[in-house]
PAKOLRO-670803 format. One record per residue (C-alpha): residue number from 1; x, y, z; residue in one letter. Coordinates in steps of 0.1 Angstrom, whole numbers, plus 5000, padded with zeros to 4 digits. Layout:
REM PAKOLRO-670803
i=NUM; east=X; north=Y; up=Z; aa=A
...
This chain:
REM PAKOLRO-670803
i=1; east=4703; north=5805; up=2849; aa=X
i=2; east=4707; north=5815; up=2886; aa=X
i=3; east=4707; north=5789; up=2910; aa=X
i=4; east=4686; north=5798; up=2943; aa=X
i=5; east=4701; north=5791; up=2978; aa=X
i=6; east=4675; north=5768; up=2999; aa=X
i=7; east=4681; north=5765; up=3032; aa=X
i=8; east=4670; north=5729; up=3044; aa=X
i=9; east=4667; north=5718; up=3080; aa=X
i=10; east=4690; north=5701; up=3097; aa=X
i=11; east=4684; north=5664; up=3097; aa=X
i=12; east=4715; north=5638; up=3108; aa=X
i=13; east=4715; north=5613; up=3081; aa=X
i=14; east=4750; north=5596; up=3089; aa=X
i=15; east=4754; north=5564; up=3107; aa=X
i=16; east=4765; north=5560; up=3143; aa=X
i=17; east=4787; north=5559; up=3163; aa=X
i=18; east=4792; north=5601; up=3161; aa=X
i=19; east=4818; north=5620; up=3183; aa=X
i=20; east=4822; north=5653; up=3189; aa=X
i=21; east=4851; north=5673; up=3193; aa=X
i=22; east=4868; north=5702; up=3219; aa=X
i=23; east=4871; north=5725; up=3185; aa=X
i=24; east=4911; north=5728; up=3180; aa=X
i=25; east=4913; north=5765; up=3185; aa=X
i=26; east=4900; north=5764; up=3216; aa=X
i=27; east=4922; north=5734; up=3229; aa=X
i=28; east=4952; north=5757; up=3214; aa=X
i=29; east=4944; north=5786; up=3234; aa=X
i=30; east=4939; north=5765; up=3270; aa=X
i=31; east=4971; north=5743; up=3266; aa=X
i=32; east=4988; north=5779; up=3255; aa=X
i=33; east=4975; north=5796; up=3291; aa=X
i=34; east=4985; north=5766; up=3308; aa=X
i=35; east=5021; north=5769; up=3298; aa=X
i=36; east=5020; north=5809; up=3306; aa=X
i=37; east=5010; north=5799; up=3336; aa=X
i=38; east=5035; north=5775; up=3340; aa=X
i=39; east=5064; north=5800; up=3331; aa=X
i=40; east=5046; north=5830; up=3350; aa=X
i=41; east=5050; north=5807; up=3379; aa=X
i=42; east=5086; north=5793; up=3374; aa=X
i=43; east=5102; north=5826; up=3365; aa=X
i=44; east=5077; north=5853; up=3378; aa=X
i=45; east=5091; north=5854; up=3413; aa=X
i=46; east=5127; north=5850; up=3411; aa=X
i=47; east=5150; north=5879; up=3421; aa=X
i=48; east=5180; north=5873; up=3394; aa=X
i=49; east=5204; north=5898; up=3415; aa=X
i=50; east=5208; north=5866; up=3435; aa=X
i=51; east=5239; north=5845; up=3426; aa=X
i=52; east=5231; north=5818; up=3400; aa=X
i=53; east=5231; north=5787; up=3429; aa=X
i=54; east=5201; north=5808; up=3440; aa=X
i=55; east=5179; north=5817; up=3415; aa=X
i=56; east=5183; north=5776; up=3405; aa=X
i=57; east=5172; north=5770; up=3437; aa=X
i=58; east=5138; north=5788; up=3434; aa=X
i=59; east=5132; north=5778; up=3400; aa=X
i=60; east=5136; north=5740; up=3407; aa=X
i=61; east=5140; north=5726; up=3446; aa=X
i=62; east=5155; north=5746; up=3471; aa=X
i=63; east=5180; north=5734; up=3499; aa=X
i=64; east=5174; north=5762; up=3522; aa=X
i=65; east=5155; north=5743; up=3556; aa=X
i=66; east=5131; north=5715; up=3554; aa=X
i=67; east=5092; north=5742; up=3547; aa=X
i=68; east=5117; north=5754; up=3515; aa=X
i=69; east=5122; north=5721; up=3507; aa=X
i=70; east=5086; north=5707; up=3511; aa=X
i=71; east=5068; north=5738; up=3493; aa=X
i=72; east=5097; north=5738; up=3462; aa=X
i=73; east=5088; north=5701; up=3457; aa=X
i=74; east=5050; north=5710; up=3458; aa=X
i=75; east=5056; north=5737; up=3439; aa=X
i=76; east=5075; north=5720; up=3413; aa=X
i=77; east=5048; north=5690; up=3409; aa=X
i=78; east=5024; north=5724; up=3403; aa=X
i=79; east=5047; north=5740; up=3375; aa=X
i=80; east=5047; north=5701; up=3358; aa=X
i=81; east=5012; north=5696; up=3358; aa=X
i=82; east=5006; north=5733; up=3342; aa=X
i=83; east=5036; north=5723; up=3317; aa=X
i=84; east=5027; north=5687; up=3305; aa=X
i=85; east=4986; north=5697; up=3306; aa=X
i=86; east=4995; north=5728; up=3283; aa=X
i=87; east=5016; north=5703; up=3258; aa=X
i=88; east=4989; north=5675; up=3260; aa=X
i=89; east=4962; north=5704; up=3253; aa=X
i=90; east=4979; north=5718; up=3223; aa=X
i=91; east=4991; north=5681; up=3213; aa=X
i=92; east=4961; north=5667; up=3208; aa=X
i=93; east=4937; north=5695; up=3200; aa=X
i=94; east=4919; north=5678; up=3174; aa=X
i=95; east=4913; north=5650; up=3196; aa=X
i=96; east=4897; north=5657; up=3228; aa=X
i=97; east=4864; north=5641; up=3226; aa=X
i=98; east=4831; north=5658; up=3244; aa=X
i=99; east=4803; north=5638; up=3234; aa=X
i=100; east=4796; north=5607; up=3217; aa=X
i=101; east=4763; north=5588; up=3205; aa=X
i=102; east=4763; north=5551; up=3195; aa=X
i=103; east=4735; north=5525; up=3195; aa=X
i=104; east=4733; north=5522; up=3228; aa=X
i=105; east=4732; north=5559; up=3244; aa=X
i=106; east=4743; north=5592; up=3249; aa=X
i=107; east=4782; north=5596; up=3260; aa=X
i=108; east=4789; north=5630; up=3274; aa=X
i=109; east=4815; north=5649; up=3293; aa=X
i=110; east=4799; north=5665; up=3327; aa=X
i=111; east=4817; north=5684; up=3348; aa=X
i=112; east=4831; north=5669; up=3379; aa=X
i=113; east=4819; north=5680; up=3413; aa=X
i=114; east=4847; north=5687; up=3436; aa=X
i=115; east=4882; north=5707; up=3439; aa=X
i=116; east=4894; north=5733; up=3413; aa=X
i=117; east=4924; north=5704; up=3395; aa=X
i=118; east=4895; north=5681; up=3395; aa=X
i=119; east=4874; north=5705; up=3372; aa=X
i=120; east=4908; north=5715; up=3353; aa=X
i=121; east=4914; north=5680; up=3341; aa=X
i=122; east=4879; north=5668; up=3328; aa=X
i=123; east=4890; north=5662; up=3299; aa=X
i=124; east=4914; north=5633; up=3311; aa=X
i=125; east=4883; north=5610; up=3324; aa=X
i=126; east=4861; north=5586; up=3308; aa=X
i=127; east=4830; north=5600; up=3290; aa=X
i=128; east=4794; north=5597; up=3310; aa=X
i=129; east=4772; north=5571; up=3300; aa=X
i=130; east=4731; north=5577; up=3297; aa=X
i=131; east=4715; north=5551; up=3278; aa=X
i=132; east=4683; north=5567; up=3256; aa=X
i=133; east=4662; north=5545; up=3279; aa=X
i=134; east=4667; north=5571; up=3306; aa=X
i=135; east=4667; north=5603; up=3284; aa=X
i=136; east=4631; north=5617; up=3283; aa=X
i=137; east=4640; north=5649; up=3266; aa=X
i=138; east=4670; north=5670; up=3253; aa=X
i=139; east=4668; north=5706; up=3245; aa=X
i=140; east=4685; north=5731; up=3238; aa=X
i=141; east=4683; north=5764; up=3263; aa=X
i=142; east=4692; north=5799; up=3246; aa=X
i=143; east=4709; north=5821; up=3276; aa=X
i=144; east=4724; north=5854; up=3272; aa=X
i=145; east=4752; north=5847; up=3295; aa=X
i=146; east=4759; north=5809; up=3286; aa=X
i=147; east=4748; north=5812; up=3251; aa=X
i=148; east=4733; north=5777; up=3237; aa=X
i=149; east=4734; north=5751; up=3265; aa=X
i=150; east=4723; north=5711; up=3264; aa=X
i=151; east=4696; north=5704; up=3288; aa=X
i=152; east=4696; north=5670; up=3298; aa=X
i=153; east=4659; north=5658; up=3308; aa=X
i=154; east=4661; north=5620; up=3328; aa=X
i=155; east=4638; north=5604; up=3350; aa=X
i=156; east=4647; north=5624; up=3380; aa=X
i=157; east=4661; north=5658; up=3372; aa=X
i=158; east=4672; north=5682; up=3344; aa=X
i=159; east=4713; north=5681; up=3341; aa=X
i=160; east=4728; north=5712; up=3317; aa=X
i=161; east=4756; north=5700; up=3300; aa=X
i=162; east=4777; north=5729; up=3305; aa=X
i=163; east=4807; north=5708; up=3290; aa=X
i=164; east=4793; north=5706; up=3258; aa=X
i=165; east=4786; north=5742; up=3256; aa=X
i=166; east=4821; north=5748; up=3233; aa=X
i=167; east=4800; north=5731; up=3206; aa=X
i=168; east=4788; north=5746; up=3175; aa=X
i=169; east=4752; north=5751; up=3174; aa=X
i=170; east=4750; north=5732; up=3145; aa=X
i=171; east=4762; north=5705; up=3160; aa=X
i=172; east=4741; north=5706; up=3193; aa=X
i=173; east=4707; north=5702; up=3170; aa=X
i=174; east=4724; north=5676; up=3154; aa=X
i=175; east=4731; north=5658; up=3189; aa=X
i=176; east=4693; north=5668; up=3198; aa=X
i=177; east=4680; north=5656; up=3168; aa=X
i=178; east=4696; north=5620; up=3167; aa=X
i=179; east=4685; north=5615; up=3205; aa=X
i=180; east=4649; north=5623; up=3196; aa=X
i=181; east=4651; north=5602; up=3166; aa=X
i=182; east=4662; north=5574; up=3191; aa=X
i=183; east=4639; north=5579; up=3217; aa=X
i=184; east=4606; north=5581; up=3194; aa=X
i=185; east=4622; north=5546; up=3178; aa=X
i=186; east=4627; north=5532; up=3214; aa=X
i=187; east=4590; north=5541; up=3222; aa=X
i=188; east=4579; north=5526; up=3185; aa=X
i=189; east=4602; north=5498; up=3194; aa=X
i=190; east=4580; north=5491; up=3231; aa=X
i=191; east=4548; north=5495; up=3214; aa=X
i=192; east=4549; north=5467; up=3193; aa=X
């Protein structure tokens, strides 16, 4: 006897609170360009026809005059940041948390507004906070360029959560689902 494959719909039936994960892979790969980067920069410029004292020099500080000085220290806090993000990236790739729902809200990572490091690390800040209160609607928008996005529907605007795009779609109905299950039950819950 043949047993038939039925597909059922996706309904969340575990408990809270649920977190959701950067998927390892992908944490691999960035803390992998950040150290490329970190050795393109250290070693990409350095003439090594120069006597050894020298090529030291431009790898690490330089002595030269006081701008050589200033920039190699600048310079050197740059190659650290791009060497200890790429190690904390690929140390923790299966622990770099996204998105989180508990009883009392929705916990997500936006993007911060603001300079180019700022964006690089936002995965080193808390989580965002939106109690289900606020949440009128969640969706999720199919685009060809940015493939399946969170939309965020509060009181006063519409907020993609471009963040939470490295998500599997299976978990973004799942996320979608559970919010929808709470906001119907907070509605139930003012009714009575």
């Amino acid at each position: 006897m043949k047993k038939k494959n039925i597909k059922l719909p996706l309904i969340y039936s575990g408990g809270l609170p649920r977190s959701y994960f950067l998927p390892p892979w992908r944490s691999i790969i960035i803390g992998t360009i950040f150290i490329c980067m970190g050795i393109a920069v250290t070693f990409g410029m350095v003439n090594y026809n120069l006597p050894f004292w020298s090529v030291l020099q431009r790898i690490l500080i330089s002595f030269e005059d006081l701008g050589s000085f200033l920039m190699s220290i600048l310079m050197l806090f740059f190659k650290l940041l791009f060497f200890i993000g790429g190690y904390f990236y690929i140390r923790f790739a299966k622990g770099i948390e996204r998105a989180r729902l508990d009883d009392k809200g929705f916990y997500f990572r936006a993007i911060p507004a603001g300079s180019r490091l700022d964006k690089i690390s936002l995965d080193v800040g808390k989580l965002t906070f939106m109690p289900y209160k606020e949440i009128e609607d969640v969706t999720v928008k199919k685009s060809f360029f940015s493939g399946h996005q969170l939309v965020l529907k509060t009181k006063g605007e519409n907020q993609t959560l471009t963040a939470l795009g490295v998500l599997g779609e299976s978990e973004k109905r799942e996320i979608v689902d559970i919010i929808h299950e709470r906001i119907q039950s907070g509605k139930e819950h003012l009714r009575i």
